[in-house]
Residue frames relative to the residue before (quaternion, step in Angstrom):
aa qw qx qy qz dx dy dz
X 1.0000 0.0000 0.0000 0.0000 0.00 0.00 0.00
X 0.5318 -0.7343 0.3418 0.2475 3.41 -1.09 0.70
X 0.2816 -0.7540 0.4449 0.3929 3.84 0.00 0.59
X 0.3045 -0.7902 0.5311 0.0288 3.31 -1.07 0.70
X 0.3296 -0.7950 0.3638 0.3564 3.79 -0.26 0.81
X 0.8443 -0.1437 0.1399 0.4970 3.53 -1.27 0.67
X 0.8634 0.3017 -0.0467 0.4017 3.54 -0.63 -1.91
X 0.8337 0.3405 -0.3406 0.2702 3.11 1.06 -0.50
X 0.4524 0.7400 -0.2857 0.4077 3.18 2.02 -0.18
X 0.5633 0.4492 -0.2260 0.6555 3.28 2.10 -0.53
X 0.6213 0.5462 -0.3166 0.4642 3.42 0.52 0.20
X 0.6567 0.4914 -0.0966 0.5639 3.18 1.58 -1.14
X 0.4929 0.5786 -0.2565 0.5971 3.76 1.23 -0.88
X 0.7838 0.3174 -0.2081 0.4915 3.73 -0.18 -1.43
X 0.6437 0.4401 -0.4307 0.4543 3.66 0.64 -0.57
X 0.5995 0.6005 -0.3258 0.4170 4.07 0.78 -0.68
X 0.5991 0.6034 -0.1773 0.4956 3.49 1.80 -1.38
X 0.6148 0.6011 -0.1896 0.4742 3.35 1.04 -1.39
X 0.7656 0.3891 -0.1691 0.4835 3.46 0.43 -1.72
X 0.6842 0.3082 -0.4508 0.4834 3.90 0.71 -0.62
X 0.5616 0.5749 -0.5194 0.2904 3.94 0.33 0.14
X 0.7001 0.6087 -0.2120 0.3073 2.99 1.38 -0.98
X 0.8704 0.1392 -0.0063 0.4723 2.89 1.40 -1.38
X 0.3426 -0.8739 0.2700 0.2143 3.10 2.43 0.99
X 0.7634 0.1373 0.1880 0.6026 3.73 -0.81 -1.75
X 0.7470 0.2935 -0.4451 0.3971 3.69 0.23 0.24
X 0.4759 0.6845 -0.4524 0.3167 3.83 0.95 -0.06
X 0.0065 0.8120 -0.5836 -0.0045 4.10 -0.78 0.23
X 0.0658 -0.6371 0.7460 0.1825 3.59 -0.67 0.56
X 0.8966 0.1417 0.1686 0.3841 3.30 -2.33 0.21
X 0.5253 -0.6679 0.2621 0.4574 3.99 1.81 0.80
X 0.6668 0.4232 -0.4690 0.3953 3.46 0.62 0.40
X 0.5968 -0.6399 0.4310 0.2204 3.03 -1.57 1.01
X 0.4597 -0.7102 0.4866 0.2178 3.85 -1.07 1.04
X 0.1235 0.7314 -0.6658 -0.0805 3.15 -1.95 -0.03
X 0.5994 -0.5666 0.4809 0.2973 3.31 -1.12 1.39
X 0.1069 -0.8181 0.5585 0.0853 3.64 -1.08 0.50
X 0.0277 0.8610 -0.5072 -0.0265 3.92 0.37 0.29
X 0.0656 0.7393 -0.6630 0.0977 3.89 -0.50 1.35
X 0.5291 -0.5216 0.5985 0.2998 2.99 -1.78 -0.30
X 0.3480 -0.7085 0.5394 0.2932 3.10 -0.88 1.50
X 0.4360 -0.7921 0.3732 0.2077 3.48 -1.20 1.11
X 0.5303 0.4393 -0.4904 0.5341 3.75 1.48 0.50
X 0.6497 0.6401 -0.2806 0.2989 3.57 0.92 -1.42
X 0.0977 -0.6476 0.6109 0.4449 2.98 0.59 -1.94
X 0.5804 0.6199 -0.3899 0.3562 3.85 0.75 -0.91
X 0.5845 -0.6476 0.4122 0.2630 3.52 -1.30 1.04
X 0.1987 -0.7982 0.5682 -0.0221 3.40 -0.97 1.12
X 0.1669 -0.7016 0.6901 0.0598 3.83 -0.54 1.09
X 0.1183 0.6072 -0.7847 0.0407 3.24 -1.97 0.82
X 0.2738 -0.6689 0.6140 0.3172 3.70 -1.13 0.50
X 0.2088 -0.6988 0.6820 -0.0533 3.85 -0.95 0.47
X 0.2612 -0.6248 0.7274 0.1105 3.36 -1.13 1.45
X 0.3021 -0.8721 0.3797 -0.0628 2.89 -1.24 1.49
X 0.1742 -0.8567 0.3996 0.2759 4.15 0.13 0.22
X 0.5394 -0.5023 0.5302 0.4191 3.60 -1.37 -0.06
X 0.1203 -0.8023 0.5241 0.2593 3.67 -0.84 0.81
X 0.8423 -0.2581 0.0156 0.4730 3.78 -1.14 -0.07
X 0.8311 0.1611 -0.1479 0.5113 3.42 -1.32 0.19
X 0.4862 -0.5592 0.4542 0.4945 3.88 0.83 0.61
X 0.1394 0.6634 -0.7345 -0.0312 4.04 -0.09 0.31
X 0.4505 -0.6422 0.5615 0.2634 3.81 -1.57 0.17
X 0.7571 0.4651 -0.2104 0.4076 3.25 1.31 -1.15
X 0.8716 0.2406 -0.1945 0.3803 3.38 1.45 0.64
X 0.2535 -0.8974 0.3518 0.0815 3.71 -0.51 0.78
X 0.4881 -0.7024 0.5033 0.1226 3.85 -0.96 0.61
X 0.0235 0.8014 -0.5936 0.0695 3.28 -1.05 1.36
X 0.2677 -0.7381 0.5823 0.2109 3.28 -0.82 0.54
X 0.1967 -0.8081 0.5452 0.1048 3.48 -0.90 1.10
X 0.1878 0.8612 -0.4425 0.1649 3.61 1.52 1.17
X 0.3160 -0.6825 0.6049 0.2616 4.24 1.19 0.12
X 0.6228 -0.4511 0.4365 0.4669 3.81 0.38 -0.16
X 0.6083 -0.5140 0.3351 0.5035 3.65 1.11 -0.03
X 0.5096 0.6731 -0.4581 0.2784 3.59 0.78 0.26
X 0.8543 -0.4453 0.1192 0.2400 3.53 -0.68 0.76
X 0.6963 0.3365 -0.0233 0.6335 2.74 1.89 -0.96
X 0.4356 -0.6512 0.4858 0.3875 3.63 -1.54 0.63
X 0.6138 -0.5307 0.4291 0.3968 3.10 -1.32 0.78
X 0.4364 -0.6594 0.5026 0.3495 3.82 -0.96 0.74
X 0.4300 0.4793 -0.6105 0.4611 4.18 0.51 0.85
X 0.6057 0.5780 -0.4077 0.3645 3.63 0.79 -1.28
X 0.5781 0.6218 -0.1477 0.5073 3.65 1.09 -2.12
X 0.5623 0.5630 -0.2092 0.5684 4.06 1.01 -0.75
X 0.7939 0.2410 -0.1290 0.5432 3.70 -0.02 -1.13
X 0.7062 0.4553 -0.3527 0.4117 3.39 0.62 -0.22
X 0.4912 0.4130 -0.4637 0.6108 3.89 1.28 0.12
X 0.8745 0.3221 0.0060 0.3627 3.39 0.35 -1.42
X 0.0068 0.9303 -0.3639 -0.0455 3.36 0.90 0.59
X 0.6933 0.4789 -0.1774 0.5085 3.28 1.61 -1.01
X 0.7091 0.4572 -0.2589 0.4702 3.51 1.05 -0.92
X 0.5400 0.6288 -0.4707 0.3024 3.56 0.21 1.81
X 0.0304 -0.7583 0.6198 0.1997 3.66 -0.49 -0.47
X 0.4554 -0.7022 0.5472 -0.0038 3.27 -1.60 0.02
X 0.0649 -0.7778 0.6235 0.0457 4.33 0.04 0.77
X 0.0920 -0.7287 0.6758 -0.0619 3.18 -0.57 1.21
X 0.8326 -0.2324 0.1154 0.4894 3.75 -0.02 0.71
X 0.6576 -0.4239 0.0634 0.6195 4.08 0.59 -0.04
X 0.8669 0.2673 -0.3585 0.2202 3.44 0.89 1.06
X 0.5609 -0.7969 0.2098 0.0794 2.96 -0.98 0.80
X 0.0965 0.8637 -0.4838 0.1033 3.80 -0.26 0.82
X 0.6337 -0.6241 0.4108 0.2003 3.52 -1.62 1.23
X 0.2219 -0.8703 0.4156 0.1435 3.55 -0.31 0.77
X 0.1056 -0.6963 0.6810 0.2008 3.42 -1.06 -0.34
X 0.0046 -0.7692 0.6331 0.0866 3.65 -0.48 0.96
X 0.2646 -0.7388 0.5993 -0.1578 2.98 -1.97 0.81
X 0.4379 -0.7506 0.4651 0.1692 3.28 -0.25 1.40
X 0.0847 -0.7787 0.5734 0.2403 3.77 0.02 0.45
X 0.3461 -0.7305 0.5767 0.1187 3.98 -1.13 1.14
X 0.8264 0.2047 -0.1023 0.5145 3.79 -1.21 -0.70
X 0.8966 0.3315 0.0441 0.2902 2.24 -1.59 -1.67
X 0.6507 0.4099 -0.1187 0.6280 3.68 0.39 -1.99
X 0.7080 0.4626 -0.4004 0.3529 3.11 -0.18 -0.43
X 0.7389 0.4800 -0.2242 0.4163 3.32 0.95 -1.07
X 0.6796 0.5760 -0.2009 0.4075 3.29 1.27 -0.95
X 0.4778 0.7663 -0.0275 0.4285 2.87 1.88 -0.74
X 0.6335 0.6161 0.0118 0.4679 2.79 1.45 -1.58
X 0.6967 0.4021 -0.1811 0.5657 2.91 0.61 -1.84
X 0.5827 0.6048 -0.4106 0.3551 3.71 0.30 -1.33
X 0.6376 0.6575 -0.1477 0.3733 3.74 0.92 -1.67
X 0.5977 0.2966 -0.2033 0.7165 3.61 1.24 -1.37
X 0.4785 0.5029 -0.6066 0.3875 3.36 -0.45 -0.63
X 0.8206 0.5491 -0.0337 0.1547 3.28 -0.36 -1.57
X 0.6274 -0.1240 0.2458 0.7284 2.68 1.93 -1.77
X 0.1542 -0.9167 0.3665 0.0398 3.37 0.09 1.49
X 0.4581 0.5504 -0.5317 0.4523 3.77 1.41 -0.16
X 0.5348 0.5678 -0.5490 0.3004 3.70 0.59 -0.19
X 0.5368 0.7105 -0.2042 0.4066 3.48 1.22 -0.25
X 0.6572 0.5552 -0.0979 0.5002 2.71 1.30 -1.34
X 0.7108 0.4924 -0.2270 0.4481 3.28 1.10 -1.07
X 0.5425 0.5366 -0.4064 0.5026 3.95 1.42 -0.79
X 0.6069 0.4177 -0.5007 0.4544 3.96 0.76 -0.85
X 0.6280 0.5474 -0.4942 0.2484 4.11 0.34 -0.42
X 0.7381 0.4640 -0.1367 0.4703 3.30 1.29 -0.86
X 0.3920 -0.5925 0.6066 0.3568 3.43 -1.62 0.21
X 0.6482 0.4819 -0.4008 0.4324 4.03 0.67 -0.69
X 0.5315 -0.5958 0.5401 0.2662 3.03 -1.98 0.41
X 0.3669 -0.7419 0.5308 0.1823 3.80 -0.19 1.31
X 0.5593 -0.7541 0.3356 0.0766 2.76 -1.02 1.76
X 0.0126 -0.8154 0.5666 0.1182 4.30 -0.22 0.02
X 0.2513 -0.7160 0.6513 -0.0076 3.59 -0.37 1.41
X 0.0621 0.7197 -0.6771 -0.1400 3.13 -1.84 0.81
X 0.4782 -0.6426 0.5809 0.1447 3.02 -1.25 1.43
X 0.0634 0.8482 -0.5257 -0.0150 3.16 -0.77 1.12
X 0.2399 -0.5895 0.6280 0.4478 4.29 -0.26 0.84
X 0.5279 -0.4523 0.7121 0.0983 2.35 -2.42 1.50
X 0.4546 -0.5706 0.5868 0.3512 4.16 -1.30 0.32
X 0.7947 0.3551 -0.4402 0.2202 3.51 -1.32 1.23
């Protein structure tokens, strides 16, 4: 992914924010459907929107969703990933025009792997992007909190 200076990476961000409000459940990157992510930034504390092509997770569940923390393959985790990890509880998630509290969750082993595969399968430049890197690209699950 290209690096983008400061203002404009914020310019780019708020425009991504803007466009999934507008056109919610009908937006797709690369054929996967989107969702709005809102954490706490983990130096700031101040709320932090990113949209995030999303996956089905195991056994089709409803009450949870898949992210790929792949920065485009650059070296580094994307600073949402760096977010949910301080803060893991203090997020939610727009998933077309609704909305639910998350719990995210590094997925390890096994899940992880299965995960994975499920992820290319689906969408295969995600592949492409693990050959750019030396790290193992992260796969959050967003999970709705109960209430």
């Amino acid at each position: 992914m290209p690096r983008f200076p400061g203002p404009l990476k914020t310019v780019f961000l708020a425009l991504g924010v803007l466009i999934f409000r507008l056109f919610g459940g009908r937006m797709r990157v690369k054929g996967r459907p989107l969702l709005m992510l809102t954490r706490v930034g983990a130096k700031s504390g101040q709320l932090r929107r990113t949209t995030l092509g999303w996956f089905p997770d195991e056994d089709d569940r409803h009450d949870s969703w898949l992210v790929v923390a792949s920065n485009g393959g650059a070296a580094q985790h994307p600073l949402w990933y760096v977010n949910l990890a301080k803060h893991p509880e203090h997020a939610s998630i727009a998933v077309g025009r609704r909305t639910f509290r998350v719990r995210a969750e590094s997925l390890r082993g096994d899940a992880r792997e299965r995960a994975w595969d499920r992820v290319v399968s689906l969408s295969p430049g995600y592949g492409d992007y693990q050959d750019k890197t030396d790290r193992q690209i992260p796969i959050v699950r967003l999970t709705a909190l109960g209430g």
